[in-house]
C-alpha positions in Angstrom: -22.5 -31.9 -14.3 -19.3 -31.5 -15.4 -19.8 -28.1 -17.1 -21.6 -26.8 -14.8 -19.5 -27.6 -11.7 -16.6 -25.8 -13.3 -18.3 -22.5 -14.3 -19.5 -22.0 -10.6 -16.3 -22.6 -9.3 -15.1 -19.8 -12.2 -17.8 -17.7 -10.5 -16.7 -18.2 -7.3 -13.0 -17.5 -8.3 -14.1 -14.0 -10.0 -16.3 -13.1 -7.1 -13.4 -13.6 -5.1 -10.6 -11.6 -7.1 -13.1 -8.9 -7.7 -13.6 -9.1 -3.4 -9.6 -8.6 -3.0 -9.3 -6.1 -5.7 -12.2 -4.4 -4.1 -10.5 -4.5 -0.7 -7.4 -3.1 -2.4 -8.4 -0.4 -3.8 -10.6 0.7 -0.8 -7.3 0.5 2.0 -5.2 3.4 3.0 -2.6 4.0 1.4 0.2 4.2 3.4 3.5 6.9 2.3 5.5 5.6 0.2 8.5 7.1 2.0 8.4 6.8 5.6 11.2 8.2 7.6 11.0 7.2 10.7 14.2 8.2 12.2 15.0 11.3 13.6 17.5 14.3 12.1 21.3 13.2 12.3 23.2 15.3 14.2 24.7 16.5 10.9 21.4 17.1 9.7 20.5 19.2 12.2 23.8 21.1 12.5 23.5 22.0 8.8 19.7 23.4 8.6 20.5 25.2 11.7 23.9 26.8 9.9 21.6 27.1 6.6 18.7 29.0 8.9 21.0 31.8 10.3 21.6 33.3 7.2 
């Protein structure tokens, strides 16, 4: 009983990884970089010097 206790809780535990690893691969990946502030000042002063010319 011993035996075959443990293989279907090995089943189980592989039918669970393969669920996560499933879940995984299907999710959105989200950007790597996010910037989610805005321009600094000095940001914006420079690509609007670099844009004139």
């Amino acid at each position: 009983m011993g035996v075959k206790l443990g293989s279907i809780v090995m089943v189980l535990m592989v039918f669970f990884i393969a669920k996560i690893s499933f879940e995984t691969a299907m999710a959105e990946k989200a950007p790597e970089h996010v910037n989610e502030r805005s321009p600094a000042s000095i940001d914006q002063s420079y690509n609007d010097h670099m844009n004139r010319h």
